[in-house]
N, C-alpha and C positions, 0 to 999 in steps of 0.2 A: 504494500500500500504506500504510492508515494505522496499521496494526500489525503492527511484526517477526516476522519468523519465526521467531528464536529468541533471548533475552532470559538474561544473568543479574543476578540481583537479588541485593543485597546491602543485610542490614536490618542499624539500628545501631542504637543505645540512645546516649545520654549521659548524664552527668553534669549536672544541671542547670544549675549556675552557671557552665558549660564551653560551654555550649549557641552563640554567639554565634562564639568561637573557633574550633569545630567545623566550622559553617557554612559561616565564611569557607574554614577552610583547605579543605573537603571540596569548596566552586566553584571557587575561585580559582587551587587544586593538584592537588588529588589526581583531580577528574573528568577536567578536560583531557589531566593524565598520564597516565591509563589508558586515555583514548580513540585515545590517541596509541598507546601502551605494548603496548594489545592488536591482535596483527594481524586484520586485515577487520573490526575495528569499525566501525559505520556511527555512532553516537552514543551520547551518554549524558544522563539526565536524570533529576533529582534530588525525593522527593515527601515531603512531612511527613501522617504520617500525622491524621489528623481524628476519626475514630472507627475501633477498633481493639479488642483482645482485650489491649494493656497488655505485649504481647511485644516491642515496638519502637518508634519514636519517628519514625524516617526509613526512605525505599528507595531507592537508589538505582540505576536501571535501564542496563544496556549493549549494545545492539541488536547481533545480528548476521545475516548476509545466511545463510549455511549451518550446520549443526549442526557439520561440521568446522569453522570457523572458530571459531566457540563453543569446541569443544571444545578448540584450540590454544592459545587464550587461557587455556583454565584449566589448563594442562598446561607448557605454552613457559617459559621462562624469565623472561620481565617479569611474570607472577603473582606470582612468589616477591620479586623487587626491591620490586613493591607493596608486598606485606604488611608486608614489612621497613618500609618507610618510612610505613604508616598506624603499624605498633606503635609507632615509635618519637619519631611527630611524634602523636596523638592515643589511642594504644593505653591509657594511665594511664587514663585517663577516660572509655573508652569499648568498646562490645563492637560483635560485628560478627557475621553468618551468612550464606553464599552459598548461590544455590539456582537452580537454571539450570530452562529453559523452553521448550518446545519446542511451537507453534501447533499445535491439534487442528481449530480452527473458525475463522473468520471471519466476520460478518453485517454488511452496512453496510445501513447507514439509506437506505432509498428517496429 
């Protein structure tokens, strides 16, 4: 399977001259603790956007194996511990939106 079956995405914005700080702490802390944090997470992984519509800057994506697992994650009680701790270590300088995803198709390449 080279794409999950069910994903939430989480876009952010920064502050520009925060941008570098952001980074670090959003690899080094904040991804691993949530991949940890969320139950049946399969991974996570992090994309700066290229070309875009100007609504967001980063996404950072959280794979999961079943729509309840998805669903527990964004409901359970280490959601809320997260959020606490993105406001409070990068929240001044930065905004954030979840948006969860659920497979319709899959096509691989011959």
């Amino acid at each position: 399977m080279l794409f999950p079956e069910h994903f939430l995405a989480v876009r952010a914005t920064v502050q520009p001259e925060r941008d570098a700080e952001f980074n670090k702490w959003y690899d080094t802390e904040h991804t691993p603790d949530a991949v940890k944090a969320f139950p049946g997470c399969i991974g996570g992984s992090r994309y700066k956007v290229v070309l875009g519509d100007g609504s967001h800057q980063y996404v950072a994506l959280y794979a999961f194996p079943t729509a309840e697992a998805m669903d527990r994650a964004l409901t359970g009680p280490e959601i809320k511990k997260l959020l606490a701790i993105y406001d409070a270590d990068v929240g001044s300088f930065s905004t954030r939106n979840r948006t969860t995803y659920s497979k319709i198709f899959e096509f691989m390449a011959p």
